[in-house]
Each structure stands twice: as structure tokens, then as C-alpha cells.
N, C-alpha and C positions, 0 to 999 in steps of 0.2 A: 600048813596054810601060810603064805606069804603075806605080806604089808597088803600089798596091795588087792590082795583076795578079801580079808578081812576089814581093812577100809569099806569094800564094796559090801559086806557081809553086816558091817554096821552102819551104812547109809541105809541100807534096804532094813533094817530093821527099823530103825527111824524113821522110813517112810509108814511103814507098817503103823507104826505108834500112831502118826500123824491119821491116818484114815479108823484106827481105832476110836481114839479121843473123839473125830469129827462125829461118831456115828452113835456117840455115849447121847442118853438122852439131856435132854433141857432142862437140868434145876440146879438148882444151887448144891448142893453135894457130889453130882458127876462134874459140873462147873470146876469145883474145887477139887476135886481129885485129877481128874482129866487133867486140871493147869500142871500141876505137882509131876503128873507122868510124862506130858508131854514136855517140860524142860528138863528133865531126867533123860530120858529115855533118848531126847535126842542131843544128849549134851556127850553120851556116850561116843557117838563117832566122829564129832568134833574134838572132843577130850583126846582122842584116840589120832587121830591127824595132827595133832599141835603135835602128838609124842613124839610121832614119828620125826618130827623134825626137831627137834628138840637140837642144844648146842651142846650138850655134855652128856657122859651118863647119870649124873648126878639128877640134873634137868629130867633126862626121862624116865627114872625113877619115878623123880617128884609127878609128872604129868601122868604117869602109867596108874599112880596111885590116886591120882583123880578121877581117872576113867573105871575103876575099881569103886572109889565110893559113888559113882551116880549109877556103876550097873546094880551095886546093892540098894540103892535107892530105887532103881525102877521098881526092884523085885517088889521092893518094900510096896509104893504104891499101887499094886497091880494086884499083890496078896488082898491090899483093902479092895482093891473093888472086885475081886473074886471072893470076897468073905462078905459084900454088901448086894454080892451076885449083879452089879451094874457093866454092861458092853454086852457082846457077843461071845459066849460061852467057848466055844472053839476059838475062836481067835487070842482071845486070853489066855486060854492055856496055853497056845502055840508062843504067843510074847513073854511069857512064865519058863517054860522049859528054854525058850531060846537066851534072856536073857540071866537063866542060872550058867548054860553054856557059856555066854561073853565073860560073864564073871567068872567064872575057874580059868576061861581062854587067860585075863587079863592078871589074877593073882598068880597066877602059873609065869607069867609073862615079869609081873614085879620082881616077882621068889628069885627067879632067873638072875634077872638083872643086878639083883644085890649078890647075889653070890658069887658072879662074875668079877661086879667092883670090888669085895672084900677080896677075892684071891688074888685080884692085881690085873686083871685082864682086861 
């Protein structure tokens, strides 16, 4: 999967989030989780764009390991409202197994990068 496959692969998940969240019900607990996922969830393929462009390896390193902790963050909030059973059951789990994939995509992607810069390359 190239840059630009996976850009589109975490827009479109971030959209996804985005019509999750809108569809959580009305209270103060999906309120507050929902907020949590929804700037998670879509900070991943922003995080993820900034790397790309990033001005050194060092740079995208540091950004790639950004985009790494808000895809464990999504998990994070997604586990809660799958353990508080709030959204759409199917849908959840499709944002759940997608966003443990970005995260191994993106630690795979780090692991990469430092061992690149360590060998000299």
C-alpha cells in the first residue's frame, strides 16, 4: 500500500468515525466518549499527512509516532463504548479491527524508519 492509498484509507476511516459519533445516542456519556473518538480517530489521518511531508527522517519519525498514539487511542475509546455497548454494533467492530490494522500499519511504519536512520540510510 502506497502513501497515497493509505492517506485515502485513513480519510475514509475518519469519515466513518465521523458518521459513527453523529449516530451515538444524546447523553452525556456517548457525548463524552464520542468527543474523545471523534478527535482521535480523525487526527489519525491528519497525523498521517503532516508525515508524509514531513522535512527530515527524524521529523517523520517523530509525526509517524504521533499518528501511532491517537490510532491506540481510538482503540482505546472504541474498546469503552464497546464494553458500555453504546453506537452501532457492527460498525464498531468494523472501526475496532480497522483501527488495530492502522496501528500495526503505522508501528510497522516507525520500527521501519528507525532502523533505516540507525543503519545510516
Amino acid at each position: 500500500m502506497d502513501r497515497n492509498e493509505l492517506e485515502g484509507r485513513t480519510k475514509a476511516f475518519a469519515l466513518r468515525v465521523v458518521r459513527f459519533v453523529g449516530a451515538l445516542p444524546k447523553n452525556r456519556v456517548a457525548d463524552v466518549l464520542g468527543h474523545q473518538l471523534l478527535r482521535a480517530g480523525t487526527s489519525i489521518g491528519a497525523n498521517y499527512r503532516e508525515a508524509n511531508r514531513a522535512e527530515s527522517r527524524n521529523d517523520f519519525i517523530h509525526k509517524i509516532g504521533v499518528v501511532e498514539k491517537e490510532a491506540s487511542e481510538t482503540q482505546y475509546w472504541l474498546e469503552l463504548l464497546q464494553e458500555a455497548d453504546l453506537g452501532d454494533q457492527e460498525e464498531r467492530r468494523w472501526l475496532l479491527r480497522e483501527s488495530g490494522e492502522l496501528l500495526a500499519i503505522f508501528t510497522a511504519s516507525g520500527k521501519t524508519a528507525k532502523e533505516r536512520r540507525d543503519r545510516g540510510r
